[in-house]
VEXKOLDO-290271 format. One record per residue (C-alpha): residue number from 1; residue in three letters; x, y, z. Coordinates in steps of 0.1 Angstrom, whole numbers, plus 5000, padded with zeros to 4 digits. Layout:
<rs>
{NUM; ALA; {X; Y; Z}};
...
</rs>
This chain:
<rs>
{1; UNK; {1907; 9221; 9226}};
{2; UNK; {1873; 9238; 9222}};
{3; UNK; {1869; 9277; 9222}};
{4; UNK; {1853; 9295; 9247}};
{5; UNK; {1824; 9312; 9247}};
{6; UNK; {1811; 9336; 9275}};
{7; UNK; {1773; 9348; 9274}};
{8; UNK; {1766; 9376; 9293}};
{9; UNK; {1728; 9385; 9289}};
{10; UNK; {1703; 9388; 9323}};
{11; UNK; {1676; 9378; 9301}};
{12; UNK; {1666; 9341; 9301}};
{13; UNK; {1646; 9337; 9270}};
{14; UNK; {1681; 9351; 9255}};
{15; UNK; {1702; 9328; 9270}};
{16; UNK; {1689; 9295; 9269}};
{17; UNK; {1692; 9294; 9234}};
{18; UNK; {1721; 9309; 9229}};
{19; UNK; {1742; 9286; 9248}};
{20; UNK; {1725; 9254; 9237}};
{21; UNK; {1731; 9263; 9201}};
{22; UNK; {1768; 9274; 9210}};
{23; UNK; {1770; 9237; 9225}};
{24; UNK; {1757; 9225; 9195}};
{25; UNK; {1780; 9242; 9172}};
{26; UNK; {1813; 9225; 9200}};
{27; UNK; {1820; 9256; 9220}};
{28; UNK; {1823; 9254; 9257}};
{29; UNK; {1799; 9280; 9271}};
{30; UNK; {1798; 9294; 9303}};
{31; UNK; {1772; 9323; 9311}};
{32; UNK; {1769; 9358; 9335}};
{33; UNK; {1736; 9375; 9346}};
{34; UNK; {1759; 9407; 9358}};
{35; UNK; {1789; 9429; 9342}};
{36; UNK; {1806; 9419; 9378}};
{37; UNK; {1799; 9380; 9372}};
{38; UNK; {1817; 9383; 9336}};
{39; UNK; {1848; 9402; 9346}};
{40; UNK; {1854; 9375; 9372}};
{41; UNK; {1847; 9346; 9346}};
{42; UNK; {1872; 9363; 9318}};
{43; UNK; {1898; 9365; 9344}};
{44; UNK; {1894; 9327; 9358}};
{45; UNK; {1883; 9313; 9326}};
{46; UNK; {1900; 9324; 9298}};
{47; UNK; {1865; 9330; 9272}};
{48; UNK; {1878; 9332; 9235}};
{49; UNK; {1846; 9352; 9231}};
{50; UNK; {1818; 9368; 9243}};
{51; UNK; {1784; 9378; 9239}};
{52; UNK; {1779; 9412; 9256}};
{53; UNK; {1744; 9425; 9267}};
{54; UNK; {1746; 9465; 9273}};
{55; UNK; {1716; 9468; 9297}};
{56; UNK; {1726; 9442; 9324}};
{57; UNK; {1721; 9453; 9367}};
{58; UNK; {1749; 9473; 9382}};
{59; UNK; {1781; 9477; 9361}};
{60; UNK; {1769; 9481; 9325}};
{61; UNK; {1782; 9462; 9293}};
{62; UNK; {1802; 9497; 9279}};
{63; UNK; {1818; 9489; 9310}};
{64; UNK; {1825; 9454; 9309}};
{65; UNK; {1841; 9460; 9273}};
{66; UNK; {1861; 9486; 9288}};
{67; UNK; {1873; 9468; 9314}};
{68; UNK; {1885; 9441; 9292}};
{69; UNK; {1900; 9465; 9267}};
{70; UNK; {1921; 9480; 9293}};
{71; UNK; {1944; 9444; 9300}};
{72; UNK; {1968; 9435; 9273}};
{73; UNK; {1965; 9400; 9284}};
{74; UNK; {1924; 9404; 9271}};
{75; UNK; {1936; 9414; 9237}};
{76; UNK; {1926; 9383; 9219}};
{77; UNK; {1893; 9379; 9231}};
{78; UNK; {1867; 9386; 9205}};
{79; UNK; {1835; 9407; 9217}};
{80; UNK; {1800; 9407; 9205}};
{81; UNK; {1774; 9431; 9218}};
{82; UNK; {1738; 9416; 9217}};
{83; UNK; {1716; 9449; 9226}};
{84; UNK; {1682; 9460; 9219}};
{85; UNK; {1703; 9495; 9219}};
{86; UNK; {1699; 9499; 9178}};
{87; UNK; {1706; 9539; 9175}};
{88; UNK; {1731; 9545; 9153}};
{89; UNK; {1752; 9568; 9184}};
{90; UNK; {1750; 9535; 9205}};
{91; UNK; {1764; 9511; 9180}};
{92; UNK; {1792; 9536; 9173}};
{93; UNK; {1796; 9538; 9212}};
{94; UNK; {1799; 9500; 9210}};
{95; UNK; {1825; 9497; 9182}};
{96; UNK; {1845; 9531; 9197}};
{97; UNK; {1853; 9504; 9226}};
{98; UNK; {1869; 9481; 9206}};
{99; UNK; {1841; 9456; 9202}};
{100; UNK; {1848; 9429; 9170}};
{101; UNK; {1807; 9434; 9157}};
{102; UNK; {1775; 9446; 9171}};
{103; UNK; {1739; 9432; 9170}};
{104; UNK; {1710; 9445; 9173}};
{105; UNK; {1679; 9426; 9190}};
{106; UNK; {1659; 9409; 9183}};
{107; UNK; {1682; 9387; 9162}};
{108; UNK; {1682; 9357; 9145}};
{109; UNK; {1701; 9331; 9165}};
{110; UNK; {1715; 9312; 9127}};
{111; UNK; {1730; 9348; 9123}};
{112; UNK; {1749; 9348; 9156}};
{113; UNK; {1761; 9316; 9154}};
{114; UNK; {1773; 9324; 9118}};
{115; UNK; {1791; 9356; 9136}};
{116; UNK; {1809; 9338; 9164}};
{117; UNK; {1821; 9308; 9137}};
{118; UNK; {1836; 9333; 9115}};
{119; UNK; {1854; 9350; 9143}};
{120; UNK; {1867; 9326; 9156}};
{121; UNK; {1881; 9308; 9127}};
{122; UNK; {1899; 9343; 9122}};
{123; UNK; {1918; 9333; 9158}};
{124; UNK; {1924; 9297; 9148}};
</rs>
């Protein structure tokens, strides 16, 4: 069965790629434009991973990790942030929540994909 991937980004020019490459590399990919739009794919769909935007409209991506963090039954899912956030105080906030690694835009998308393999060869 292929692992899941969940992008959660509002930006396009982010996305696109992303997911193609995720396709590319046999992940099934499903993406959100809102923190909202996530937390009802993660319940219904079961992600493996997923790419996590911090500035997104309405419920931020903090939140969305919190969220997720808070049901034992979304233990195993593995959570990247993507954010153009690259203070040092918000990548600590990021990892304090129990995120897996942390990004900082722009990035290179061979890196990303690199990330997400090694992860989730650790859940295999």
């Amino acid at each position: 069965m292929k692992k899941r991937v969940l992008i959660v980004d509002d930006e396009p020019n982010i996305v696109v790629p992303l997911e193609f490459l995720m396709e590319q590399n046999n992940y099934e990919v499903q993406t959100a434009e809102t923190g909202e739009k996530a937390l009802d794919l993660i319940r219904n769909w079961k992600p493996d991973l997923i790419l996590l935007d911090i500035m997104l409209p309405g419920m931020d991506g903090y939140e969305v990790c919190e969220k997720i963090r808070q049901h034992k039954e979304f233990n195993a899912i593995r959570i990247i942030f993507l954010s153009a956030m690259a203070r040092s105080i918000d990548i600590a906030k990021g990892m304090g929540l129990a995120a897996d690694d942390y990004i900082t835009k722009p990035f290179a998308i061979d890196y990303v994909v690199g990330k997400v393999n090694a992860l989730l060869a650790e859940n295999s």
